[in-house]
Every structure is written in structure tokens, then in C-alpha cells.
N, C-alpha and C positions, 0 to 999 in steps of 0.2 A: 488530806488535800488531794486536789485529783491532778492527776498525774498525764494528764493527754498536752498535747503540745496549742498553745493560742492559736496558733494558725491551721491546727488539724482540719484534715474533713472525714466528715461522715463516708469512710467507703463505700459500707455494706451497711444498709441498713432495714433493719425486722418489724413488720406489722404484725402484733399477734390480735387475730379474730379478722376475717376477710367479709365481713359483713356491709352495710353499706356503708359506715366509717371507715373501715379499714381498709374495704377493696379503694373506694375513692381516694383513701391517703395515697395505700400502695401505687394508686393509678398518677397521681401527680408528681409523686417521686420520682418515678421510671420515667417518667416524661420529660422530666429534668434532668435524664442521664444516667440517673444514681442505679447502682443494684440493688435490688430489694427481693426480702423473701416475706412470704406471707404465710402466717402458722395457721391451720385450724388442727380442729379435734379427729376430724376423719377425713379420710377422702373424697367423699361424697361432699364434705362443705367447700373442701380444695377445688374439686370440678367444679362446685356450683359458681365462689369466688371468680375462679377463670373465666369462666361464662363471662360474669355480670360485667366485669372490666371488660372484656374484650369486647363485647356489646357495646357498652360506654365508651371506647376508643373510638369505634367504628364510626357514632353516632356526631363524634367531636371532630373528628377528620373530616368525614362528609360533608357535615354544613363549613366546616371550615375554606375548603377544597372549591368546593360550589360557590362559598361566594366570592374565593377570589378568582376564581375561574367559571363565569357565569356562562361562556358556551361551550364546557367543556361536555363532551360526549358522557351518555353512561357508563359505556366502556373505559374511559379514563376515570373519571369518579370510580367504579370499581375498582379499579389496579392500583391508584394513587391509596385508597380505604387499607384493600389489605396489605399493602407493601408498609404502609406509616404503623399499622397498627402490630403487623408483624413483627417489627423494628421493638417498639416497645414491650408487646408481651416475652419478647426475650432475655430481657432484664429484670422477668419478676421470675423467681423460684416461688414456688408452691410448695409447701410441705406439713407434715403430720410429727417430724422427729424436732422439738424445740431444743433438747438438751443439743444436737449440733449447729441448729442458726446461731442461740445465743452464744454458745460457744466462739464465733465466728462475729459477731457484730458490734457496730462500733456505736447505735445506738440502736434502741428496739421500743416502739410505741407501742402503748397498748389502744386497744379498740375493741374489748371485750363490753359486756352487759353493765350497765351504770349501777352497781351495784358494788358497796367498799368494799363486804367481805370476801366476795368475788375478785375485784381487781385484788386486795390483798394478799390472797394466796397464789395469785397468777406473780405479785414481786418478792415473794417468800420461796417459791420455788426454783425460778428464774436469777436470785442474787448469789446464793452460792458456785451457779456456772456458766453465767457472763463473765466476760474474759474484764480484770479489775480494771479499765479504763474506760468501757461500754459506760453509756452515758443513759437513765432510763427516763421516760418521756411516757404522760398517763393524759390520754384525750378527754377525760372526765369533761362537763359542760356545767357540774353543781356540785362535786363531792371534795372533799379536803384534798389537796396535794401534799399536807405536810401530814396526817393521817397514812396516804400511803409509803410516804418516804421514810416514815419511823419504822416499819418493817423491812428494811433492807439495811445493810451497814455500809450506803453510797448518796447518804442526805446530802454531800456535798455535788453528786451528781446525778441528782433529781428535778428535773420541773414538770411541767403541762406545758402539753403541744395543743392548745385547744380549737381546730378545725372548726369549719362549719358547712352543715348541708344545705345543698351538695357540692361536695367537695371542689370538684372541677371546678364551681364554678365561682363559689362565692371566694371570694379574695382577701378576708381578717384572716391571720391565724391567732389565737392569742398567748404570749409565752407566757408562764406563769412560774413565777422565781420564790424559794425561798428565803431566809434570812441566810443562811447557809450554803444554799449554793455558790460555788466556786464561780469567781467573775469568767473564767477561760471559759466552763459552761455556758454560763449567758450568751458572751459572744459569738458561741461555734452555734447554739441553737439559733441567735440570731441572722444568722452568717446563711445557716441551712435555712429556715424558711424564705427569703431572700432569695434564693438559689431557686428554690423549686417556683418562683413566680409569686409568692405570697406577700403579704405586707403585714409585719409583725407589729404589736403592741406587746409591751412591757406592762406585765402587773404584781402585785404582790398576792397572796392566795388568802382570798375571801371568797365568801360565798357567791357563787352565781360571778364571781373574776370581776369586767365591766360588762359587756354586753348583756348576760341573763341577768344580773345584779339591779340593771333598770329594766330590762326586757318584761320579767315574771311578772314583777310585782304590777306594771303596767297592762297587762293580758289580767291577771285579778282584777284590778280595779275597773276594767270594762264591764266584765263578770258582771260585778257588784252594781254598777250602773245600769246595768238591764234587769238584775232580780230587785233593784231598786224601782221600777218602772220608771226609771230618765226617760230611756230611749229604748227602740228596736237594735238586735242585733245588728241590723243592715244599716239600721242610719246611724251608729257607732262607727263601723266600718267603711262607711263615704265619709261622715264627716272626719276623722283621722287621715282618710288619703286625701281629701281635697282643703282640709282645715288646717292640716300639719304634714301636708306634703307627702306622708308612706306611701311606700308602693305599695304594701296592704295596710289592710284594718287590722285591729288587734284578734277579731275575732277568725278571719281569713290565717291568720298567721299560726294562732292556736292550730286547728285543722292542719294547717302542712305541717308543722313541730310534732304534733299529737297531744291530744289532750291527756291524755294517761304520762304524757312524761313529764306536762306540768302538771299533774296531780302530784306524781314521784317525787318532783323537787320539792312543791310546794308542802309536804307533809312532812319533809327530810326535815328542812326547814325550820320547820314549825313546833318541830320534837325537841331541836334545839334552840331554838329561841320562842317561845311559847307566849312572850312578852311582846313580841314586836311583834304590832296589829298589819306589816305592809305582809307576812306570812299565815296570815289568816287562813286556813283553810274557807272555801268557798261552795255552797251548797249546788249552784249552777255546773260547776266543774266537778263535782263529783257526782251527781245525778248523769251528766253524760256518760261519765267513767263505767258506772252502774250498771247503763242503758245499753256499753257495747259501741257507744257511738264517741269512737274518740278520735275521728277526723277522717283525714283523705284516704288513709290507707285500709281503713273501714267500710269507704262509701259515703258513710256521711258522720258529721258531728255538728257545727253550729250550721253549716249549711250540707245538702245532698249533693255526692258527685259519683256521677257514671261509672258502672262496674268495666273494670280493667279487662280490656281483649286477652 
């Protein structure tokens, strides 16, 4: 049974992997107050982390700044940038030694590479010297929750914090609950994201949570509508935004997600249920994979975009 108090709060709390999940979580944490430490493997990812958040502070300030102050000077726009984001980078610790954050934390997300056996031995190493009331929290976006929490002896205080990019800005978080999870759990994770500006959903742990569980299968089936000869990418893409309202097409969306990481799911998937045609693998989507071309951060994938200054 876990032993934390209902009404606890999260003090301190640990992001391990400063990537762009990580650094983003870490980034809306601090920004809600909280202290937060963010683990990488060497120093060189801890500076690069620091970088990238404090870039992305700078960036959230500025236009914030600017537009409620639309004839403020550049000189103020500059002073107001670093002083707010000063403020925040203060409350994140960087570091390389995890055996002393978890030591010290009251709950620690992970934001490591979507990969189980990976995140598994990142809560195999980490459960022996978390302090027994740390509460552990796994960002996965497709992989079991309860798969990870059977390697630790704290299935009572295990969920999914499941984020979405980019952080900052998008506003689900999705909590993702065991059979086992302790109800004081529930409500302290519910309580924290809440806190930090987010809007929590409640789900049980399936595959794909709610969001990717209709998401994927929906990005396939476009797939299969174009290697079908339906329609064009593009007119997939319009007719979705102007037919069903998206802000993107299915295939626009693929591109910013990456196509390589619905390959990743959709294979995960399919290994386990082999039977259900909505995890099909899809010859379109692994021909890009192939090709190199698995979206925005490539250049290009269903469509071409401008190489990065």
C-alpha cells in the first residue's frame, strides 16, 4: 500500500532523458513552480538539454510579452525574456549522478527512448534507490504501463504521465492507471498535472491509451486509401480538414509525429495482435521508412519541407 499522504505534493520532481519530451516536461514543471531535476547520461546532453529549454523559455516569454505589450520597446522585450526565463531555469537542476535525484524525489518521469527494454531497466535500476514513497510516472505514447510496473516492487505506485508534443503547448496530459494503483496515487498525479496547466484524462492501460488507440489506426487507414488509388495524399489531407474539421490531414500529421514512430508502433502492435486487421502493417508507411523520408524532421516524407537554418 503506498504510504504518501492524499493530500501530498510532488516537491521535487525528476525527468530522466532531457530530450525533446523530457526537456518540454521538465520545461512546464518549473514553470509551475515545482523543482525539477533532469537526468541525462553525460554532460554534454545536460548542456545541450539546458540549451534547448532555455531557447524554448525565451521563445514562450517573447511572444507572450509582446503581445500583451504591443508597444513595448525591444529593450524591454529583452529584460522582461531574460529575467522570466532566468527565474525558471533556476528551478531546473541538470545532472549526470541519478542514484542522488532519485534518492531525493518524490516523483521521477521517465522520457527515455520508446523502447520497453530500455525503459525497463531504467525502473530496475532506479526502484531499489528511490526513496519508498517516490511515486514512478513512464511518458510511453504505445508501450504497456503494466509491463513496466511488473519490474519494480511499487505497482501500487505506478502510472503513465502520457504528454504530448510539444509540450508547451499542447494541453492533454493523459494519466494512465493500473488495476493496482493506489487511489491517493491517482489523485496526487491528478492534482499535479492540474497544477502544472494541463488537463488530465483518466484511462486504463491499453494499447495506444485513447488518443494514439484512434489516432494510428486512423493515419493507416489513409495510407491504405492512397495505395488503394481513393484519392491523392493532398486531397486526403483537405478533405479531413475541411470535411472533418482537423487542423491537419492525417497525412500532415504523420510528418510532424514521424513516420518511423508509426512504423515503431504500428509493428509493436501487430507482433501482438497479429489478428487485428486495424494493426496491419502498411506497405506506404514502410516504403517511406526505407526511403529515409519519415517526415518533417528529415525534410520530407508525404510532403517536402525546407531544410532547417
Amino acid at each position: 500500500m503506498f504510504r504518501g499522504c492524499r493530500t501530498a505534493r510532488f516537491a521535487k520532481v525528476a525527468v530522466w532523458g532531457g530530450g525533446t519530451m523530457g526537456g518540454g516536461i521538465a520545461q512546464v514543471v518549473a514553470s509551475s513552480g515545482y523543482a525539477v531535476s533532469v537526468v541525462e547520461v553525460n554532460a554534454d546532453r545536460c548542456n545541450a538539454a539546458q540549451k534547448n529549454i532555455s531557447g524554448s523559455l525565451s521563445r514562450v516569454f517573447k511572444k507572450k510579452f509582446e503581445t500583451a505589450n504591443p508597444k513595448a520597446t525591444a529593450d524591454e522585450v529583452a529584460a522582461h525574456v531574460k529575467t522570466s526565463t532566468s527565474d525558471v531555469m533556476s528551478k531546473i537542476n541538470f545532472s549526470t549522478d541519478g542514484a542522488a535525484v532519485a534518492a531525493t524525489s518524490d516523483l521521477i518521469i521517465e522520457a527515455v527512448v520508446e523502447n520497453l527494454e530500455v525503459k525497463n531497466q531504467l525502473w530496475k535500476s532506479l526502484d531499489p534507490i528511490a526513496k519508498p514513497t517516490c511515486v514512478f510516472a513512464t511518458n510511453t505514447s504505445s508501450l504497456s504501463v503494466a509491463a513496466q510496473a511488473a519490474v519494480t516492487k511499487r505497482s501500487t505506485q505506478f502510472g503513465g504521465l502520457h504528454f504530448f508534443s510539444p509540450v508547451a503547448m499542447m494541453k492533454l496530459v493523459e494519466i494512465v492507471t493500473l488495476d493496482q494503483t493506489d487511489p491517493n496515487v491517482k489523485t496526487q498525479l491528478r492534482d499535479f498535472v492540474t497544477k502544472i496547466g494541463k488537463a488530465p484524462v483518466m484511462c486504463s492501460d491499453t494499447k495506444g491509451f485513447i488518443v494514439n488507440r484512434l489516432l494510428v489506426p486512423y493515419m493507416l487507414e489513409a495510407a491504405r486509401l492512397v495505395e488503394r488509388g481513393v484519392a491523392t495524399v493532398e486531397d486526403v489531407d483537405v478533405a479531413m480538414k475541411l470535411g472533418a474539421g482537423h487542423p491537419m490531414g492525417p497525412f500532415t500529421l504523420c510528418d510532424s509525429v514521424g513516420i518511423d514512430v508509426i512504423k515503431l508502433i504500428t509493428d509493436a502492435w501487430h507482433k501482438e495482435e497479429p489478428q487485428n486487421p486495424l494493426f496491419n502493417p502498411v506497405k506506404l508507411i514502410d516504403d517511406k521508412v526505407a526511403a529515409g523520408h519519415v517526415g518533417m524532421k528529415a525534410g520530407e516524407g508525404f510532403y517536402k519541407y525546407p531544410a532547417k537554418k
